[in-house]
C-alpha positions in Angstrom: 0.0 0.0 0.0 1.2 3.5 -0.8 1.2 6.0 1.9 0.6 9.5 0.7 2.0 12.5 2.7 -0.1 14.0 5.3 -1.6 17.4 4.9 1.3 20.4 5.2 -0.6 22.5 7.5 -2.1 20.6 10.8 -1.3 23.5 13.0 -3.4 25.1 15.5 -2.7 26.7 19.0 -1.5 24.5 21.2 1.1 24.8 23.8 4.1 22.9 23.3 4.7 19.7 25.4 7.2 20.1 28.0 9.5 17.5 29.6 11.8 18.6 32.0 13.7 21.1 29.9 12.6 18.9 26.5 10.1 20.7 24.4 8.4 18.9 21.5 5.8 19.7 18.9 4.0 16.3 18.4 2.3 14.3 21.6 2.8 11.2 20.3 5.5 9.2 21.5 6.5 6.1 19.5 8.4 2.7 20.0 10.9 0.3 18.3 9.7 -3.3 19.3 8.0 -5.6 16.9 8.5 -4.0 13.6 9.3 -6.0 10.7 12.2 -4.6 9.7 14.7 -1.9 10.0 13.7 0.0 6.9 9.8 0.0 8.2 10.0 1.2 11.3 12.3 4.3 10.0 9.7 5.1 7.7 6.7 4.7 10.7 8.7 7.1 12.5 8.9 9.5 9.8 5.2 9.4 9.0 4.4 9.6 12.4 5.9 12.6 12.8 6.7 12.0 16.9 10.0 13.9 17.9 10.7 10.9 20.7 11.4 7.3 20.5 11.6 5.1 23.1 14.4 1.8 23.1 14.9 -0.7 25.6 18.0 -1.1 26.3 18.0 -4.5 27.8 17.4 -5.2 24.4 19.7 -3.6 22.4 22.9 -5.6 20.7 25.5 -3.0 21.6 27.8 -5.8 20.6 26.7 -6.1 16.8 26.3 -3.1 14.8 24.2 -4.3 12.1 21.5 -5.1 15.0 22.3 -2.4 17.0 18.6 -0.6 16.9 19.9 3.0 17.8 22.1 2.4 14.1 19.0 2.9 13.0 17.3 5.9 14.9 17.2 9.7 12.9 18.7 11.1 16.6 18.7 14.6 14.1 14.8 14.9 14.3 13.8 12.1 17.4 15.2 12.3 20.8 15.8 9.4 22.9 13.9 8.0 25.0 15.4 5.2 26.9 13.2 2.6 29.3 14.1 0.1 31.1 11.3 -2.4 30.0 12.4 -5.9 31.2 13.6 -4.8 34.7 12.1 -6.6 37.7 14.1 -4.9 40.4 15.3 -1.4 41.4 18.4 -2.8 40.9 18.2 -3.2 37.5 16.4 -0.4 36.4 19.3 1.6 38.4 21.9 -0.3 35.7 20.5 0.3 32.8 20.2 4.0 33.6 24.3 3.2 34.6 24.2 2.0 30.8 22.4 5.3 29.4 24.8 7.5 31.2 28.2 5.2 30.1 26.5 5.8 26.1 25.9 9.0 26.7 22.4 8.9 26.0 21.0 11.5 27.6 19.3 12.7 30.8 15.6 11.4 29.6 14.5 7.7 30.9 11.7 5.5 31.0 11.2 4.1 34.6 9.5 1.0 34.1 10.2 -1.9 36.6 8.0 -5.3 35.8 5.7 -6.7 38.6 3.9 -9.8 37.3 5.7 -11.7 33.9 2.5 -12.9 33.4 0.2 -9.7 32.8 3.3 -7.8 32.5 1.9 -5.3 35.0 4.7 -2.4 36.3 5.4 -2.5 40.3 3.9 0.3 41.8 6.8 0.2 45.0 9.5 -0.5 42.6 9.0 1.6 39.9 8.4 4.6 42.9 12.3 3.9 44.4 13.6 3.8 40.5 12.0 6.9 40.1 13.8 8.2 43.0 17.0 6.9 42.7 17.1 8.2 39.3 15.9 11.5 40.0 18.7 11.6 42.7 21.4 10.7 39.8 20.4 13.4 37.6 17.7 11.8 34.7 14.5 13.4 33.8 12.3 10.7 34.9 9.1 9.6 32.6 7.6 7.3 35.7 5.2 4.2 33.7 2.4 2.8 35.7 -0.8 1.5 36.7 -4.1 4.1 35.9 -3.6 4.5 39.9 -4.9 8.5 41.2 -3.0 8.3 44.0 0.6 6.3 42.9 0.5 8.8 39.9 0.7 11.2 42.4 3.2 9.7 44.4 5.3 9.7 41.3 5.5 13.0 40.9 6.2 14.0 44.8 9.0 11.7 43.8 10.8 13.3 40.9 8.4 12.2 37.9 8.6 14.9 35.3 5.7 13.1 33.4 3.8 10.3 34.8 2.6 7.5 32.5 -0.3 5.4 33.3 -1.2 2.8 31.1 -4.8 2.6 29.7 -4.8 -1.3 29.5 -2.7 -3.9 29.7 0.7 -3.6 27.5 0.3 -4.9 23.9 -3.6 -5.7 24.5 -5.0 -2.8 21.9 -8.0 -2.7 24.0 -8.1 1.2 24.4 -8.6 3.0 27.7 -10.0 1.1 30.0 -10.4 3.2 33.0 -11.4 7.0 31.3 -12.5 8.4 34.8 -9.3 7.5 35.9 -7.1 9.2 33.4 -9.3 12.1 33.9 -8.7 12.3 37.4 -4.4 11.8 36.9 -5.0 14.6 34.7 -6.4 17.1 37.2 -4.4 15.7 40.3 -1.0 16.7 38.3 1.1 19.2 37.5 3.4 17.6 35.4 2.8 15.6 32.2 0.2 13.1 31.8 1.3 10.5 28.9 -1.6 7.7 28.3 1.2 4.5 27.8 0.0 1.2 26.7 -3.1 -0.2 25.6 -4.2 1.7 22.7 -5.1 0.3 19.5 -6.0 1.8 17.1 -6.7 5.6 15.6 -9.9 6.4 17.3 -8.9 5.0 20.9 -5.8 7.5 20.1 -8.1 10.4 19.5 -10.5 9.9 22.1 -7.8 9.1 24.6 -6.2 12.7 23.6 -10.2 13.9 24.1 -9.4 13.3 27.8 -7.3 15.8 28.0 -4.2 14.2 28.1 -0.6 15.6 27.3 0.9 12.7 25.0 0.5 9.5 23.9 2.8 6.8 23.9 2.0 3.6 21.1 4.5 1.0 19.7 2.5 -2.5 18.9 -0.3 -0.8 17.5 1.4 0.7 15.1 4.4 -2.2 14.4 1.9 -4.7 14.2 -0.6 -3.2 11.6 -0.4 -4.6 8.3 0.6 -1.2 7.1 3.1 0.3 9.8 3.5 2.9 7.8 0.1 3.8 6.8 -1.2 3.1 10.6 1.7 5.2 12.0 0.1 8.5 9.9 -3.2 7.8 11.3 -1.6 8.1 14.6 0.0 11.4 14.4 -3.4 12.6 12.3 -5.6 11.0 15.2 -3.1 12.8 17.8 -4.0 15.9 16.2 -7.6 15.7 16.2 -8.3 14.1 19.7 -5.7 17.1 20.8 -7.7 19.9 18.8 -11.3 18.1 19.8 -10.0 19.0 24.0 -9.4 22.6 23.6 -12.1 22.8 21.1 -14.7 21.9 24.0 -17.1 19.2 23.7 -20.9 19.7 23.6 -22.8 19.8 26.8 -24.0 15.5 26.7 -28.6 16.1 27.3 -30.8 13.3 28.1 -33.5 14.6 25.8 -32.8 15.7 22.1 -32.2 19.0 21.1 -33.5 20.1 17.2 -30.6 21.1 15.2 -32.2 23.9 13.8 -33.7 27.1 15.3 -37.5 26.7 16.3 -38.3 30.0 14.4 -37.2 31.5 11.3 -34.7 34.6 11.6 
């Protein structure tokens, strides 16, 4: 299938997100896992038009350059966002932000420490002490976790400079699970509010950013479509729309219907 460009002008007034001292243009966030190839997920990330990648490091072949995933990351237009995805203790979370620092990475990380291999659910107490630890060591922490009000919270008192709470289980596709939730993160926090996890498709993406999120974080929805590419544009479009549709203001919801046109003539 062949992808055409997206529409030149998509701009409106928005404020920029923020992230520690990291400013970006596009809320979406996107990932490197599960693509098909090399070549296909450089052209997602270019239709997608995210400024930030994420990369688990864990996973990473710093040994073998022609597997090397950052080989194959524009680092001129997307910044890096390590995680450490695969950690089950502090301890290991603490390393691989060791690694970061040895590659020179940069200050931003991904605090993700695994509870459960089954349902792959992060560790609300672990993923709390990585988020201080790293704070302590100097790395703008992006804290991922359950859709709990009060943890998010926590998060932030300790260091978070934007708290991600998934909207359903990781690699599921099933969408927000918990709106009420995510609304209430939201208006608890003053930092960042990045929905990571879950979504699936376009519209969850827009009506996800209808909540009133900040960003959006999606990898397996978009590396396991049967257009990458194509799917990765409807993401940044979707982005866009569920973004604009917020600070547009919904209409009021009525029990009763309401006639679309005046009663009387003018």
């Amino acid at each position: 299938m062949t992808t055409s460009p997206a529409p030149a002008d998509l701009s409106f007034s928005d404020s920029p997100l923020v992230v520690g001292k990291h400013t970006f243009r596009s809320r979406l966030i996107v990932g490197t896992g599960k693509y098909e190839s090399f070549e296909i997920m450089q052209r997602a990330h270019e239709a997608s038009g995210s400024e930030m990648v994420t990369v688990a490091l864990r996973r990473v072949d710093l040994k073998n350059p022609a597997y090397n995933i950052l080989n194959h990351i524009d680092t001129e237009k997307m910044t890096l966002l390590p995680n450490t995805a695969g950690c089950y203790s502090v301890k290991e979370a603490v390393q691989v932000g060791e690694l970061c620092r040895e590659l020179d990475l940069g200050d931003l990380i991904k605090v993700e420490v695994i509870g459960d291999e089954r349902t792959l659910m992060p560790c609300p107490l672990g993923t709390h002490e990585a988020t201080k630890e790293l704070t302590a060591m100097g790395f703008t922490c992006m804290a991922y976790c359950s859709d709990d009000i009060v943890l998010c919270k926590r998060l932030e008192e300790a260091g978070a400079a934007a708290v991600m709470p998934l909207g359903s289980p990781i690699g599921s596709g099933r969408g927000v699970l918990n709106p009420s939730n995510i609304r209430l993160i939201k208006e608890f926090a003053s930092v960042p509010i990045i929905v990571d996890a879950g979504v699936g498709c376009a519209s969850d993406c827009a009506t996800t950013m209808e909540l009133g999120v900040d960003g959006l974080l999606v990898n397996t929805a978009i590396a396991m479509a049967k257009d990458a590419v194509a799917m990765a544009q409807a993401f940044r479009l979707a982005t866009i729309a569920g973004r604009m549709g917020f600070l547009a203001g919904r209409m009021e919801k009525r029990r009763y219907a309401s006639a679309s046109t005046p009663l009387k003539d003018f």
